[in-house]
GUMARVO-423935 format. One record per residue (C-alpha): chain; x, y, z; residue number from 0; residue in one letter. Coordinates in Angstrom, 3 decimals, always signed. Example, Ala and Ser with C-alpha at 12.3 -4.5 7.8 and 13.67 -1.06 7.14 Angstrom:
<semars>
<semar><ch>A</ch><c1>+12.300</c1><c2>-4.500</c2><c3>+7.800</c3><i>0</i><aa>A</aa></semar>
<semar><ch>A</ch><c1>+13.670</c1><c2>-1.060</c2><c3>+7.140</c3><i>1</i><aa>S</aa></semar>
</semars>
This chain:
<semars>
<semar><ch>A</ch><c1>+115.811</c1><c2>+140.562</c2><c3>+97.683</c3><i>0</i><aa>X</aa></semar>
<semar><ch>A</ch><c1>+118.122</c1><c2>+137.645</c2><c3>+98.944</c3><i>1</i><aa>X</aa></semar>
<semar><ch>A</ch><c1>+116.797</c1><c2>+135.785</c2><c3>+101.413</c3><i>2</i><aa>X</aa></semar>
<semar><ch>A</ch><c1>+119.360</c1><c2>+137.476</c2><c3>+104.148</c3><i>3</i><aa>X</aa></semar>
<semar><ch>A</ch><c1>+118.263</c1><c2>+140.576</c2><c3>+103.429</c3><i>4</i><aa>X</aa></semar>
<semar><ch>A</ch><c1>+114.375</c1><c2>+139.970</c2><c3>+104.609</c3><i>5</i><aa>X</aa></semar>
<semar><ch>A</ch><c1>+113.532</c1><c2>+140.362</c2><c3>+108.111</c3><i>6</i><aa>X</aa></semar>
<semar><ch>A</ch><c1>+113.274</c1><c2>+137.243</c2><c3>+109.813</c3><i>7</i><aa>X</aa></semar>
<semar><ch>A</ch><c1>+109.225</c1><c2>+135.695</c2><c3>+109.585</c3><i>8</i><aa>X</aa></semar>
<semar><ch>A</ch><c1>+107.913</c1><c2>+138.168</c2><c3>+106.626</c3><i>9</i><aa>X</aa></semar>
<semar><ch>A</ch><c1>+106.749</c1><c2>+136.904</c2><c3>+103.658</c3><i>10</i><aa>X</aa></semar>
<semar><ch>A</ch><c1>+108.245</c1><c2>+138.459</c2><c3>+100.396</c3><i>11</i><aa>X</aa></semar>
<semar><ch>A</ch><c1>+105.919</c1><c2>+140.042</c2><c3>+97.990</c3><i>12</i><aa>X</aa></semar>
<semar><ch>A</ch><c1>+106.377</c1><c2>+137.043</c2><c3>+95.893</c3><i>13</i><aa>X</aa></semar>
<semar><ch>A</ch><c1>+104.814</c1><c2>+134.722</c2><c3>+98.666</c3><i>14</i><aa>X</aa></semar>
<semar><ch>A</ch><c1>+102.075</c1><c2>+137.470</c2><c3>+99.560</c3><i>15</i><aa>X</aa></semar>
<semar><ch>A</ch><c1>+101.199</c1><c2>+137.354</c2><c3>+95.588</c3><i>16</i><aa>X</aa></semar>
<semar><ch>A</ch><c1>+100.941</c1><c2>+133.613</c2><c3>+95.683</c3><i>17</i><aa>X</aa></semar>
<semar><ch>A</ch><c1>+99.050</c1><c2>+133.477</c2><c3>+99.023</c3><i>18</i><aa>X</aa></semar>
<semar><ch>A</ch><c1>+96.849</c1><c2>+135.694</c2><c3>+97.578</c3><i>19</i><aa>X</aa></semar>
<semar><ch>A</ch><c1>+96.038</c1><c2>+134.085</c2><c3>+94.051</c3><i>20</i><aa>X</aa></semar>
<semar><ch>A</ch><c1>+95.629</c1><c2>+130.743</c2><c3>+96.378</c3><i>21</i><aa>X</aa></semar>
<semar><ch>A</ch><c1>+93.008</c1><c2>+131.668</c2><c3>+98.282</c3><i>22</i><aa>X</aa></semar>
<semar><ch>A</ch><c1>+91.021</c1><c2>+133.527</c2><c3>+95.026</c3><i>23</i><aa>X</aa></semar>
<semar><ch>A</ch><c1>+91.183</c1><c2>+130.261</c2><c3>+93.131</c3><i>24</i><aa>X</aa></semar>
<semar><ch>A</ch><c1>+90.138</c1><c2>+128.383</c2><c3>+95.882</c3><i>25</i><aa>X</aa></semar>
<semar><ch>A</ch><c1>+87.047</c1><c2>+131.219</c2><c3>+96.674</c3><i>26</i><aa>X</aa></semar>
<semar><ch>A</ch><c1>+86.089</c1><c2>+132.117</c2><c3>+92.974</c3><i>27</i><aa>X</aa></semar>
<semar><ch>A</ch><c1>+87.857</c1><c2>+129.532</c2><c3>+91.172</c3><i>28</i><aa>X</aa></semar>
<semar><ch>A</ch><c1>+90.835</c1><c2>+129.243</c2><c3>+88.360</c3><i>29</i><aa>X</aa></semar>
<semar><ch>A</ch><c1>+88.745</c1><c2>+130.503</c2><c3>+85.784</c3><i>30</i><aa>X</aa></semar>
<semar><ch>A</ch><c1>+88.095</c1><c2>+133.987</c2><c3>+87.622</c3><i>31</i><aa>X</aa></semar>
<semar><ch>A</ch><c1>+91.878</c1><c2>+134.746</c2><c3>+88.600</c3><i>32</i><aa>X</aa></semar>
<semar><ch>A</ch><c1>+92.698</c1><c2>+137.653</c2><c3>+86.997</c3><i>33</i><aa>X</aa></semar>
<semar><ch>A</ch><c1>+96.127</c1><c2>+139.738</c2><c3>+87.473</c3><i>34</i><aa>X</aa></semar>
<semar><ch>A</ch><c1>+93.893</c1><c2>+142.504</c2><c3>+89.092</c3><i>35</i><aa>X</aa></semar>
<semar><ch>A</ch><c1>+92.063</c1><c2>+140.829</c2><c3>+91.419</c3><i>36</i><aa>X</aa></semar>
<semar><ch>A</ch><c1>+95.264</c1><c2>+139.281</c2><c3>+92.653</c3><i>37</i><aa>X</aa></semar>
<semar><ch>A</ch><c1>+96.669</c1><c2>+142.613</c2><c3>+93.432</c3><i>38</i><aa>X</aa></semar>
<semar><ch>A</ch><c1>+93.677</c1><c2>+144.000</c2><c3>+94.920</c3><i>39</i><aa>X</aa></semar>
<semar><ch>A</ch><c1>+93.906</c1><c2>+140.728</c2><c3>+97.406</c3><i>40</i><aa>X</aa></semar>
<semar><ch>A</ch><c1>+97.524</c1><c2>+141.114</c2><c3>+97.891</c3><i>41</i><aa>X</aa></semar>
<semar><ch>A</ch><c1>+96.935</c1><c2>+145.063</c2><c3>+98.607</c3><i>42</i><aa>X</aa></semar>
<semar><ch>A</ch><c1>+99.722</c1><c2>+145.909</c2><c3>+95.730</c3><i>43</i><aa>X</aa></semar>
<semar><ch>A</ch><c1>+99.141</c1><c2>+147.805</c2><c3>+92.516</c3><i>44</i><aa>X</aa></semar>
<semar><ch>A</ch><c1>+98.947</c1><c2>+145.902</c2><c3>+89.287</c3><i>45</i><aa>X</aa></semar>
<semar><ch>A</ch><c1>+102.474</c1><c2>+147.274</c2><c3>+88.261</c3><i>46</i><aa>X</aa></semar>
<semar><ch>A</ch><c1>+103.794</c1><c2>+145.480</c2><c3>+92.114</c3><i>47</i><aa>X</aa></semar>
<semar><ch>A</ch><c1>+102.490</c1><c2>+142.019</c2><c3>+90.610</c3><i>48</i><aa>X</aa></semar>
<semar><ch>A</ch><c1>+103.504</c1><c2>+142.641</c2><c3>+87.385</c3><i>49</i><aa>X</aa></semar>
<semar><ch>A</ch><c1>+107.000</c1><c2>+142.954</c2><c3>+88.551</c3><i>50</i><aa>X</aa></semar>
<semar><ch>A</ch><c1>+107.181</c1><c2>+139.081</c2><c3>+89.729</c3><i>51</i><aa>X</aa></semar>
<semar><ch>A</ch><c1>+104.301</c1><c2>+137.659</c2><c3>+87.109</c3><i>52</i><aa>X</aa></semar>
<semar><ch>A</ch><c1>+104.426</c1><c2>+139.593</c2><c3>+83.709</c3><i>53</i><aa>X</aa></semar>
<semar><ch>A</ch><c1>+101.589</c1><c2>+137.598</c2><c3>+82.626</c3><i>54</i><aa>X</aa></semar>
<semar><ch>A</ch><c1>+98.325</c1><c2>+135.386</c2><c3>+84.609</c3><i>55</i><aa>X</aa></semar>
<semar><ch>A</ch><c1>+99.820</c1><c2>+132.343</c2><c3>+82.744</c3><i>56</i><aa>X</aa></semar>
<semar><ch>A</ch><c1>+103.203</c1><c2>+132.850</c2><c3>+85.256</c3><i>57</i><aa>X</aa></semar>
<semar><ch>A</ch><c1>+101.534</c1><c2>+133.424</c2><c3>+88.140</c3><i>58</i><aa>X</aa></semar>
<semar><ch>A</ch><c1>+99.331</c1><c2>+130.010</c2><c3>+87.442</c3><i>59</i><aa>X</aa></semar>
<semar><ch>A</ch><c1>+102.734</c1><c2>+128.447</c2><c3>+86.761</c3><i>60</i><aa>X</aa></semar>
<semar><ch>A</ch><c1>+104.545</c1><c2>+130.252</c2><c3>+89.572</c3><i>61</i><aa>X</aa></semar>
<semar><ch>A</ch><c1>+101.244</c1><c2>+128.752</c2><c3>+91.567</c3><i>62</i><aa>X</aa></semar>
<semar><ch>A</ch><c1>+101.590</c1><c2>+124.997</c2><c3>+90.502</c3><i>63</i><aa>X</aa></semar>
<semar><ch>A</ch><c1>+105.210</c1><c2>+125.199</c2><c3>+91.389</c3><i>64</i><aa>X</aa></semar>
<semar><ch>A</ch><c1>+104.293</c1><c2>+125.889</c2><c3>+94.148</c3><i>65</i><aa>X</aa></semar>
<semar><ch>A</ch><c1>+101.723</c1><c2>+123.660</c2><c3>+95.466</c3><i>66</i><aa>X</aa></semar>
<semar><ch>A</ch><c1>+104.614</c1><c2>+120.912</c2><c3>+94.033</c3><i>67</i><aa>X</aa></semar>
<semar><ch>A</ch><c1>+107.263</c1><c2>+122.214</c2><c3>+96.216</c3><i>68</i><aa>X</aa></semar>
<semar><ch>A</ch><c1>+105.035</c1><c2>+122.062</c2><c3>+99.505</c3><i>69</i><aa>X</aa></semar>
<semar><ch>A</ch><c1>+104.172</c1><c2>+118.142</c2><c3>+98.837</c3><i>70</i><aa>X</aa></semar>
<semar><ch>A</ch><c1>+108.109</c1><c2>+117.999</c2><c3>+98.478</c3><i>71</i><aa>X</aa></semar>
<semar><ch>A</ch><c1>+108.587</c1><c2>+119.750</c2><c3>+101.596</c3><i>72</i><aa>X</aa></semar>
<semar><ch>A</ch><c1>+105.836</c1><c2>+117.767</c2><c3>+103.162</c3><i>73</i><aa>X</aa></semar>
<semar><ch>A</ch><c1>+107.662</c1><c2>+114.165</c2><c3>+102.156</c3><i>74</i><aa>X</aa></semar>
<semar><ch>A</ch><c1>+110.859</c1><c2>+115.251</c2><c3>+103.205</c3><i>75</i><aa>X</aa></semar>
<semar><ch>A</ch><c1>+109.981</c1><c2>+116.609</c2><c3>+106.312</c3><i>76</i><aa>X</aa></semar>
<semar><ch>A</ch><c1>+108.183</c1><c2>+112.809</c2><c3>+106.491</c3><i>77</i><aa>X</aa></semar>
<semar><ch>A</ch><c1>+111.125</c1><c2>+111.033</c2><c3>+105.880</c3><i>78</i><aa>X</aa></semar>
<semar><ch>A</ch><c1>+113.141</c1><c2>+113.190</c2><c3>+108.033</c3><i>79</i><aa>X</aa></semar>
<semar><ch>A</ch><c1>+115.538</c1><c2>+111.098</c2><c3>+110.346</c3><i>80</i><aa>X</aa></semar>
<semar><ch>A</ch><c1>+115.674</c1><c2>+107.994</c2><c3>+107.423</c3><i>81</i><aa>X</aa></semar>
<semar><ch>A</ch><c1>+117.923</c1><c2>+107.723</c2><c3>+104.216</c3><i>82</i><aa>X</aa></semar>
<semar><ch>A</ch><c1>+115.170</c1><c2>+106.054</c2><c3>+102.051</c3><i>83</i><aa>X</aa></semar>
<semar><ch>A</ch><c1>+111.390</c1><c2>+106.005</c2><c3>+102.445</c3><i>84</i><aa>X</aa></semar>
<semar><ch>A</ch><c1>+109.988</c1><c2>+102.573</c2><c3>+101.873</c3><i>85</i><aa>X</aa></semar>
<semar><ch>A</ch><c1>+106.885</c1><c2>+101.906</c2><c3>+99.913</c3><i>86</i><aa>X</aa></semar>
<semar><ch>A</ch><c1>+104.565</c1><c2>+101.386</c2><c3>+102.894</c3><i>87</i><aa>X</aa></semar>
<semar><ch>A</ch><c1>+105.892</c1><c2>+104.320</c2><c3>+104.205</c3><i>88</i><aa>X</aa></semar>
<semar><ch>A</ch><c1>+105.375</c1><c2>+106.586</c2><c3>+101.422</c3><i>89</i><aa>X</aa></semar>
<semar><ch>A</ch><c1>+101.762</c1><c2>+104.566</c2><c3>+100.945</c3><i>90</i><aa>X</aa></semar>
<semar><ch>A</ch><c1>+100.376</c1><c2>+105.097</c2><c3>+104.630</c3><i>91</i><aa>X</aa></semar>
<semar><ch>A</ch><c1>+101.165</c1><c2>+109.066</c2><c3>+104.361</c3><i>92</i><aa>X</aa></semar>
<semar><ch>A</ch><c1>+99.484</c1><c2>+109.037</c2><c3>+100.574</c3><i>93</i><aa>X</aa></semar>
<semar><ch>A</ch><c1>+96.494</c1><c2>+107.177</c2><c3>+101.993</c3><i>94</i><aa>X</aa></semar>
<semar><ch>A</ch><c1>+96.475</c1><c2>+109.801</c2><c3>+104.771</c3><i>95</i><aa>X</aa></semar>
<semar><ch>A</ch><c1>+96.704</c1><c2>+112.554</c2><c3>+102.184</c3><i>96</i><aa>X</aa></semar>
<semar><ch>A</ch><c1>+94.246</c1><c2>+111.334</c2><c3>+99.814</c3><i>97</i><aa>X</aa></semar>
<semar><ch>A</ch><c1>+91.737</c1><c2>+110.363</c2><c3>+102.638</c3><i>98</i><aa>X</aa></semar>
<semar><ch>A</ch><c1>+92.169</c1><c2>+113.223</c2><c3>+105.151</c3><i>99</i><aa>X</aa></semar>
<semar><ch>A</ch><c1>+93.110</c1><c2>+116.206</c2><c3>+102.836</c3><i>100</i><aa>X</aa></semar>
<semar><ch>A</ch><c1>+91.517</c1><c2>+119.769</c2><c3>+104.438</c3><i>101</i><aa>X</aa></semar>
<semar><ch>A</ch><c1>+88.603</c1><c2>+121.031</c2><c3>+102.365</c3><i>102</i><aa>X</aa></semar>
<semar><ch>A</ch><c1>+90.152</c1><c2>+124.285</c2><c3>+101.347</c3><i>103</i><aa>X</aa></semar>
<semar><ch>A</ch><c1>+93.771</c1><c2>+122.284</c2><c3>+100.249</c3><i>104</i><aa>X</aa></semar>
<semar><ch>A</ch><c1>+91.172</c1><c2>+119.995</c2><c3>+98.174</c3><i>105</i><aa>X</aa></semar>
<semar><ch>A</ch><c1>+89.404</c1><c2>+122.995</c2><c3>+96.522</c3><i>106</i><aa>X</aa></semar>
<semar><ch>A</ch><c1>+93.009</c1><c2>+124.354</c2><c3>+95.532</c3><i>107</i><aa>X</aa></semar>
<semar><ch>A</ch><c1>+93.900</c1><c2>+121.468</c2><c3>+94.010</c3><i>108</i><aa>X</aa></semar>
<semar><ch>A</ch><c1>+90.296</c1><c2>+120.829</c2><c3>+92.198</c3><i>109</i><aa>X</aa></semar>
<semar><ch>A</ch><c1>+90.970</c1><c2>+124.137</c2><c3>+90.582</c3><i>110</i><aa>X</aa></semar>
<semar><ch>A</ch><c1>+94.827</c1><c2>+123.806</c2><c3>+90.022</c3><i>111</i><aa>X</aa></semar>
<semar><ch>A</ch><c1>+94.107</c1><c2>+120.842</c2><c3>+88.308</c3><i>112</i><aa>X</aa></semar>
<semar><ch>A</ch><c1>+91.634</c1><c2>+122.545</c2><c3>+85.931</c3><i>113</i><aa>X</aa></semar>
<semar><ch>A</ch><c1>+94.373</c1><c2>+124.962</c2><c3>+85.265</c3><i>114</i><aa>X</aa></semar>
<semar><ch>A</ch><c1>+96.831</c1><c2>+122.160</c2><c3>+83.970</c3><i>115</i><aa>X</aa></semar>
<semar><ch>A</ch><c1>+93.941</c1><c2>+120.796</c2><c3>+81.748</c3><i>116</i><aa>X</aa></semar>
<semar><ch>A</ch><c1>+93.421</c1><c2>+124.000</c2><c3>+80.068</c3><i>117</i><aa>X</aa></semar>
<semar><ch>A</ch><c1>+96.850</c1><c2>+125.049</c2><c3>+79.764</c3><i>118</i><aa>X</aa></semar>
<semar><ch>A</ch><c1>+99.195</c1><c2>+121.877</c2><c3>+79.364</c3><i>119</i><aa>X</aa></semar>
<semar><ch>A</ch><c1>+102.168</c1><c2>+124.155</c2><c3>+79.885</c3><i>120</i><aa>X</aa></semar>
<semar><ch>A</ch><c1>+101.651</c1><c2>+124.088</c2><c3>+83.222</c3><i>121</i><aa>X</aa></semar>
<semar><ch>A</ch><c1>+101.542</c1><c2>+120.526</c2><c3>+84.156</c3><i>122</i><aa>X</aa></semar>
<semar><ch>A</ch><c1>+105.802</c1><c2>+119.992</c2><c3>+83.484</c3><i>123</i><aa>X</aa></semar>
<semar><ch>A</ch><c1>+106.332</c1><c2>+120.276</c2><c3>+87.556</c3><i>124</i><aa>X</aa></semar>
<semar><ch>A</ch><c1>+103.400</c1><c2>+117.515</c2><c3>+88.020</c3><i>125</i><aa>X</aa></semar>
<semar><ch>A</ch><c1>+104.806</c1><c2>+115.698</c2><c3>+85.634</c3><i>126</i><aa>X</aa></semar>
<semar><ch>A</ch><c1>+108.035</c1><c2>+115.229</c2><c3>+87.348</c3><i>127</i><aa>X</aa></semar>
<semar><ch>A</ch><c1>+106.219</c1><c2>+115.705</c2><c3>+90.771</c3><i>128</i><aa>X</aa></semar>
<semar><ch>A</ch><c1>+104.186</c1><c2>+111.841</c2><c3>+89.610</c3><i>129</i><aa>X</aa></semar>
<semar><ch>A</ch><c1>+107.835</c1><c2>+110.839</c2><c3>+88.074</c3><i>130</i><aa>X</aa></semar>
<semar><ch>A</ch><c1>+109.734</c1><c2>+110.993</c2><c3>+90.949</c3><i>131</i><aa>X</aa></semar>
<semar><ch>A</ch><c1>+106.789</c1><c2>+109.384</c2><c3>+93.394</c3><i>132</i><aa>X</aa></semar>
<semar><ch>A</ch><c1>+105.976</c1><c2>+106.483</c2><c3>+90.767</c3><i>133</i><aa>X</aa></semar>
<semar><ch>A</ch><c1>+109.556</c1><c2>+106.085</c2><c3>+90.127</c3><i>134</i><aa>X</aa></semar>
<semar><ch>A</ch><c1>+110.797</c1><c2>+105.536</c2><c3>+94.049</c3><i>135</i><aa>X</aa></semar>
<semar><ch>A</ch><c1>+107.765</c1><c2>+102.815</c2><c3>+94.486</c3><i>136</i><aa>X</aa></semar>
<semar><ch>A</ch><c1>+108.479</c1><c2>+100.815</c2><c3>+91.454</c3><i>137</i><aa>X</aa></semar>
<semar><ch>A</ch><c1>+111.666</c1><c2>+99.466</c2><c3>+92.827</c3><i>138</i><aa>X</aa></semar>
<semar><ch>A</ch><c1>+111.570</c1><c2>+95.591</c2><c3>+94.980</c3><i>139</i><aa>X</aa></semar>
<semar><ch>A</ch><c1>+109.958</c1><c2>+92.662</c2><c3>+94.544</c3><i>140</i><aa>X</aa></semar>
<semar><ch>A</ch><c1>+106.433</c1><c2>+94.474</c2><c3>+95.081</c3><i>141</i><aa>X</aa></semar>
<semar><ch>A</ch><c1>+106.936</c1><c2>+97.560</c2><c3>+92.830</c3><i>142</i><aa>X</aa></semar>
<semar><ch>A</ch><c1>+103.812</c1><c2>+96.571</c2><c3>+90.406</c3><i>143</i><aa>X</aa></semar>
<semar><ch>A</ch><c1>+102.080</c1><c2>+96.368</c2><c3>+93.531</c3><i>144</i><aa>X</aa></semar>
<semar><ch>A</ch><c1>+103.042</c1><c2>+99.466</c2><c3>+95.274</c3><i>145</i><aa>X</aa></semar>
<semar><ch>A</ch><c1>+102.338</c1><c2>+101.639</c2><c3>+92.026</c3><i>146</i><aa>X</aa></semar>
<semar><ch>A</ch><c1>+99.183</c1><c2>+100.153</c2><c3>+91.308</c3><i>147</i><aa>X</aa></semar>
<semar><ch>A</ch><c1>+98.259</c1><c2>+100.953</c2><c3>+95.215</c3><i>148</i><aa>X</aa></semar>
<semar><ch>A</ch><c1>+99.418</c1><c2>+104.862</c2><c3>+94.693</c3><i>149</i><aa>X</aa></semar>
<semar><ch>A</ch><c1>+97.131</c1><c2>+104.634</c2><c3>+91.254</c3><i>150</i><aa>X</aa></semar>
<semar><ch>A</ch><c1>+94.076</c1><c2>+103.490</c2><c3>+93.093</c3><i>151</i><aa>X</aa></semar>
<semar><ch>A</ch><c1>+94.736</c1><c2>+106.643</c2><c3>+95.709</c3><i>152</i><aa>X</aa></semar>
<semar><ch>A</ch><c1>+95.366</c1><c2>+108.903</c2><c3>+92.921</c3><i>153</i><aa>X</aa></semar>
<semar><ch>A</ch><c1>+92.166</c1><c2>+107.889</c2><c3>+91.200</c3><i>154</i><aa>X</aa></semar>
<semar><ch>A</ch><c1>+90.315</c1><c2>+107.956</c2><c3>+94.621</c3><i>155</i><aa>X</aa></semar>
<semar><ch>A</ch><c1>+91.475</c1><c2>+111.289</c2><c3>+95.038</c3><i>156</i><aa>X</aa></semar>
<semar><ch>A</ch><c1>+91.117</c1><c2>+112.601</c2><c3>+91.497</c3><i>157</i><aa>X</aa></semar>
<semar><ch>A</ch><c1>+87.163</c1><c2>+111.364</c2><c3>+91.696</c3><i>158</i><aa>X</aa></semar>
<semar><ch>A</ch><c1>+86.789</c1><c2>+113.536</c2><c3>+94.744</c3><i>159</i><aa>X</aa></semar>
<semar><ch>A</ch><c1>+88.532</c1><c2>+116.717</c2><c3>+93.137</c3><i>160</i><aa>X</aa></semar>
<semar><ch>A</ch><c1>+86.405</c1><c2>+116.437</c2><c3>+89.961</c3><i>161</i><aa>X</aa></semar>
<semar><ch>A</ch><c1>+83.243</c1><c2>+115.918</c2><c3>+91.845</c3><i>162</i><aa>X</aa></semar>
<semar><ch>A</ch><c1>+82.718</c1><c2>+113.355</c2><c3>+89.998</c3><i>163</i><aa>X</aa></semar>
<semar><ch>A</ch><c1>+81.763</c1><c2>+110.901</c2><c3>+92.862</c3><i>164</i><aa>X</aa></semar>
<semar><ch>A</ch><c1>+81.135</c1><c2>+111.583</c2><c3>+96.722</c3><i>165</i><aa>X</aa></semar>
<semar><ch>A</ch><c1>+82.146</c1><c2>+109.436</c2><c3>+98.633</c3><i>166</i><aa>X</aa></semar>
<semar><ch>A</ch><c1>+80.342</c1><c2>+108.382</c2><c3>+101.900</c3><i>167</i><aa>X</aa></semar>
<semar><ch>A</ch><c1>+81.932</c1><c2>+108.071</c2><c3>+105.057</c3><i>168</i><aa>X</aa></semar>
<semar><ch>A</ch><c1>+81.462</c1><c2>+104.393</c2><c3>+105.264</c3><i>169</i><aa>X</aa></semar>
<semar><ch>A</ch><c1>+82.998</c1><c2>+103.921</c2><c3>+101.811</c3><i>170</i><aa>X</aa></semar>
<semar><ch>A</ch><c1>+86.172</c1><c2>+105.980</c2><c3>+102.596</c3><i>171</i><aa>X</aa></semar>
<semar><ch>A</ch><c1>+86.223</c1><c2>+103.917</c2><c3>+105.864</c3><i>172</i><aa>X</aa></semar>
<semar><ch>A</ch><c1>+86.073</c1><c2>+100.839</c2><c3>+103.764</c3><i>173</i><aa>X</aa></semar>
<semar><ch>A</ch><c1>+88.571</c1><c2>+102.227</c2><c3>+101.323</c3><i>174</i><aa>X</aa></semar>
<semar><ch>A</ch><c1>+90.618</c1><c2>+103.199</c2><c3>+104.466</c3><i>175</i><aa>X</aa></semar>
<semar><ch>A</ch><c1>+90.460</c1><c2>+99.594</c2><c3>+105.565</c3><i>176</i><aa>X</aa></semar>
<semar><ch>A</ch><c1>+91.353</c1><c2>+97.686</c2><c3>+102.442</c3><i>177</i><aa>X</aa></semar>
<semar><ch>A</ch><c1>+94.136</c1><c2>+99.791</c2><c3>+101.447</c3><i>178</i><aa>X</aa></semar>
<semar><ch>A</ch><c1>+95.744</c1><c2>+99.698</c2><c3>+104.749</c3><i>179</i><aa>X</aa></semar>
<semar><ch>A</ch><c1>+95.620</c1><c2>+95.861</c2><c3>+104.675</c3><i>180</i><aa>X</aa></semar>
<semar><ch>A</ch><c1>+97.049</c1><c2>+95.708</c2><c3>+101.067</c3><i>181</i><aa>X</aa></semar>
<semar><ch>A</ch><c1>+99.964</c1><c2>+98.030</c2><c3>+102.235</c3><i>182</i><aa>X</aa></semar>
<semar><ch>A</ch><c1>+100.495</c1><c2>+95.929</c2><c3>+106.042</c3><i>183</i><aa>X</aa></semar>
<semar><ch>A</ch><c1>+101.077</c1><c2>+93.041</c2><c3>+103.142</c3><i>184</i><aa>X</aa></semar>
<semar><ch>A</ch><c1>+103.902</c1><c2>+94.788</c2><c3>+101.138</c3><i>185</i><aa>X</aa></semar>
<semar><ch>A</ch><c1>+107.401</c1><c2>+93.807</c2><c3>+102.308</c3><i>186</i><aa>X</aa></semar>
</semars>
């Protein structure tokens, strides 16, 4: 249904599907998202999902895109009001992202990201998601230095999603701290 055609402020089944195969994986986890439990969730019949997702693989791609599209959304909306972003700009909000993300955002991603591991089909709109970001800091005088900031956030927040390492709150304050100073210094 075009967008016209939906009353103003409801969600199309589409959205209601991929609401409700968000908050599963973030509850049970990628690995138990099946195309059943989605439409129990969602409160259609398996024949309603399978209309928009023939197959779980399409809905976990359908899912990734989306999760892309909202950090898009999020940056533009960001940038709103200015024709280019400039590094520290783009660095403060991914410091504030990486540092302050919401638990339950942080357990979607955790579990998106095993999803792109186990099915590299999925990980094209990353791909291009990391592209575009690493791409728009490497210009200037201080683009080695602006990507190699971003890398140390992505790795700070990629230890956190894999539970790999928790941090304390004094170290993210110190992390905080350092990496603000390093981006204050870019031009």
């Amino acid at each position: 249904m075009p967008q016209s055609d939906r009353r103003p402020g409801r969600a199309s089944s589409r959205d209601k599907l991929l609401d409700a195969a968000a908050d599963l994986v973030v509850k049970h986890g990628v690995q138990n998202l099946t195309i059943d439990s989605v439409a129990a969730a969602a409160g259609v019949t398996k024949a309603g999902l399978i209309y928009h997702f023939k197959t779980r693989d399409e809905l976990l791609s359908a899912l990734v895109e989306r999760m892309v599209e909202a950090f898009d959304v999020l940056k533009s909306a960001a940038q709103e009001g200015s024709s280019t972003t400039s590094p520290k700009a783009a660095l403060s909000r991914l410091l504030n992202d990486t540092l302050d993300m919401p638990q339950d955002q942080r357990q979607l991603l955790a579990n998106l990201l095993v999803a792109v591991c186990l099915q590299p089909s999925l990980a094209g709109p990353v791909q291009a998601l990391y592209a575009r970001d690493y791409e728009a800091l490497s210009g200037g005088d201080d683009g080695g230095r602006a990507m190699l900031l971003a890398a140390a956030m992505d790795g700070i927040a990629l230890i956190e999603l894999l539970h790999l390492h928790k941090f304390t709150s004094q170290q993210r304050q110190a992390m905080r701290a350092a990496l603000e100073r390093e981006i204050r210094e870019l031009p």
